[in-house]
C-alpha positions as CSV (number, residue, x, y, z in Angstrom):
1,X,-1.7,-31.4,4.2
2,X,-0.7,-30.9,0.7
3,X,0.0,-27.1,1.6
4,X,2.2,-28.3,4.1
5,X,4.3,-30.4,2.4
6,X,4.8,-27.6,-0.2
7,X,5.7,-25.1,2.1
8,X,8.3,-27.8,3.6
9,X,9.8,-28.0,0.7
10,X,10.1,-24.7,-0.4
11,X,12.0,-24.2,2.9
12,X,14.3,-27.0,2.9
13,X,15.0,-25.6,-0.8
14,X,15.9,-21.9,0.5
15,X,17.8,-23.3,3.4
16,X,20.5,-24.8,1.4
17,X,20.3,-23.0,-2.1
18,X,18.7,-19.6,-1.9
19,X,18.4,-16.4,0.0
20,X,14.2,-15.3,-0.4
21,X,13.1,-12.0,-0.3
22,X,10.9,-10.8,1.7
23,X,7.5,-7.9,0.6
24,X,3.9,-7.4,0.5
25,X,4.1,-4.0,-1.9
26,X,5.7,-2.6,-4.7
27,X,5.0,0.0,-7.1
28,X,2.2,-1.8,-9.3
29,X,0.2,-2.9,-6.3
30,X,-2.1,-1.9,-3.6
31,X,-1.0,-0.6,-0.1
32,X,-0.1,-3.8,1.9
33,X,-2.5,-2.4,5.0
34,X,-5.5,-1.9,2.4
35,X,-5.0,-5.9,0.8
36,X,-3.8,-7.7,3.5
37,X,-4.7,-5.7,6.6
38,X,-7.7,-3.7,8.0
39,X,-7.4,0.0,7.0
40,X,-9.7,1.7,9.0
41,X,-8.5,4.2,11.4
42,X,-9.2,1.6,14.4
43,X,-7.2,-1.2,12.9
44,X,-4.4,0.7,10.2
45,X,-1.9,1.0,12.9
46,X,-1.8,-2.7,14.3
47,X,-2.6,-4.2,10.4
48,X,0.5,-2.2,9.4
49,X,3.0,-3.6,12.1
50,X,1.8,-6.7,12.3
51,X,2.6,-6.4,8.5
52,X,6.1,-5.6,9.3
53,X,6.6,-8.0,11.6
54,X,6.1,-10.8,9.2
55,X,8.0,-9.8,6.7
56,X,11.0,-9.4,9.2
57,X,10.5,-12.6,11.1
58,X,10.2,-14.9,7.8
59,X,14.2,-15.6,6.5
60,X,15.0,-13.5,4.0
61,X,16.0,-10.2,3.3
62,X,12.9,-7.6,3.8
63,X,12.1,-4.6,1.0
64,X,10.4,-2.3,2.5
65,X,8.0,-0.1,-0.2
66,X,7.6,3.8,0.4
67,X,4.9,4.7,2.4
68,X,4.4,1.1,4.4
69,X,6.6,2.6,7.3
70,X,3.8,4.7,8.2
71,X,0.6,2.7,7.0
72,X,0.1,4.6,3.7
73,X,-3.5,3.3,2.6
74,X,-5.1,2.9,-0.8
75,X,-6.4,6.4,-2.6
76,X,-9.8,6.5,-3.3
77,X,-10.5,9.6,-6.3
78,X,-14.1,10.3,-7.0
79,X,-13.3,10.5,-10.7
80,X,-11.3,8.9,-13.2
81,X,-9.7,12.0,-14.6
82,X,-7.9,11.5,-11.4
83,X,-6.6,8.3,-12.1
84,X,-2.9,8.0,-14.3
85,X,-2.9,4.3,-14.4
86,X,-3.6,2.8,-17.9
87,X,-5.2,-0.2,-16.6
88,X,-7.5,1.6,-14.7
89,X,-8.6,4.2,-17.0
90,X,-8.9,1.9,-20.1
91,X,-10.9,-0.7,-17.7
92,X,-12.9,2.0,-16.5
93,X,-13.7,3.5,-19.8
94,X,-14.6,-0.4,-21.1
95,X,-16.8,-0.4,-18.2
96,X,-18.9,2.7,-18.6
97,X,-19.3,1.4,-22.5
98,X,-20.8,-1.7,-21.0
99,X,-23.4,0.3,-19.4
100,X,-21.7,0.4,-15.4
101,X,-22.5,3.3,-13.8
102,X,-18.9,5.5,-13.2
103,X,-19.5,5.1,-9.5
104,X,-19.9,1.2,-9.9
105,X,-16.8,1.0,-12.3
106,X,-14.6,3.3,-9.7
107,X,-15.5,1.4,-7.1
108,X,-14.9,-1.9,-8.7
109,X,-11.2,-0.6,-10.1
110,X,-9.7,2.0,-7.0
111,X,-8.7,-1.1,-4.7
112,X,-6.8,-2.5,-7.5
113,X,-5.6,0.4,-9.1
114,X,-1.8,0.5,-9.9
115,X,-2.1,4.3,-8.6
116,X,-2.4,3.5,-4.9
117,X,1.4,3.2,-4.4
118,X,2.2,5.6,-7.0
119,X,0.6,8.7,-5.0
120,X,3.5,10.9,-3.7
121,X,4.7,10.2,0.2
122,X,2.8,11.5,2.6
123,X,5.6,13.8,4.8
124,X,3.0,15.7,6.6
125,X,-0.1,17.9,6.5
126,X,1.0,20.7,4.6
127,X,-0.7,21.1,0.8
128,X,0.5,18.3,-1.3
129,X,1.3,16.5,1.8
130,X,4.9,18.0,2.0
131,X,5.8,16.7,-1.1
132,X,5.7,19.2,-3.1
133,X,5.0,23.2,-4.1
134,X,4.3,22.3,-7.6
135,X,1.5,20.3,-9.1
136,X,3.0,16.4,-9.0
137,X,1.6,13.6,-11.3
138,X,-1.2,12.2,-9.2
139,X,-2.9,13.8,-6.5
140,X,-2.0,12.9,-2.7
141,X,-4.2,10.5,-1.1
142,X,-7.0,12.9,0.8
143,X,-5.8,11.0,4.0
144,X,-2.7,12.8,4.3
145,X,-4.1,15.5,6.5
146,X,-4.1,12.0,9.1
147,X,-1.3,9.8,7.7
148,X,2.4,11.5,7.7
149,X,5.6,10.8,8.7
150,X,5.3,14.1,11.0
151,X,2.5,12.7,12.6
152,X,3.2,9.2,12.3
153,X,6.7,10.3,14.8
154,X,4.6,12.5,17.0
155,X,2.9,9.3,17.5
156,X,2.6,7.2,21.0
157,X,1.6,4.6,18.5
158,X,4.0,5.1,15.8
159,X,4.9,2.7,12.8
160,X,7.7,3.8,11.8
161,X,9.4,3.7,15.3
162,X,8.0,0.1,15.4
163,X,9.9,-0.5,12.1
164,X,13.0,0.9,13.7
165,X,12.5,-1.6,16.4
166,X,12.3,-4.6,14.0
């Protein structure tokens, strides 16, 4: 009840004095389908436009973060060396000082790692997912060879197209 009333008042107070904006993602947090959905290859597709589709039907203006027009998922490196946040690493490091094994401390830190929606866009299956000939400054996400924009269009099911819709 006490939610309710809140959530009440926060909309009588945009109704009549504000504009809200509307996301789930930015570029200091983790991929919106890997929080707040399901991002297994069963559920990635449907968690990522039901996604969309609240942040499109809720008043506001929508931002729309690289990568979430396809379902871009967290990254998942098997070593830190991989990682280029400085949260992560220096958590990380603290960790294995405590005596966490560096599978135990990766695991712990990769879903909250700043670097999930820094890796570079996923444009197809190509090396360096399209994004790229040179070396860029994180690794792609090893789903890329799955999760494109190429094969996100070529796509009965596609996100984007569903985006397009909305």
């Amino acid at each position: 009840d006490h939610f309710r009333k809140i959530q009440r008042k926060w909309a009588d107070v945009m109704k009549h004095n504000a504009w809200a904006v509307q996301y789930l993602s930015n570029h200091d947090s983790a991929r919106q389908v890997s929080c707040y959905g399901c991002d297994s290859e069963e559920f990635r597709s449907d968690s990522a436009k039901l996604l969309a589709a609240l942040i499109h039907t809720t008043p506001g203006t929508p931002f729309i973060y690289q990568g979430e027009e396809i379902g871009m998922v967290n990254v998942k490196y098997d070593t830190i060396d991989d990682y280029n946040c400085c949260y992560t690493c220096g958590d990380y490091h603290a960790m294995i000082k405590n005596g966490v094994s560096p599978k135990e401390a990766i695991d712990t830190l990769a879903p909250k790692s700043r670097d999930n929606a820094r890796t570079p866009y996923q444009w197809d299956a190509s090396p360096n997912a399209g994004f790229s000939t040179g070396t860029s400054w994180l690794k792609v996400n090893p789903k890329y060879t799955q999760i494109n924009l190429e094969a996100d269009l070529a796509s009965e099911d596609s996100i984007f197209k569903f985006y397009q819709e909305l």
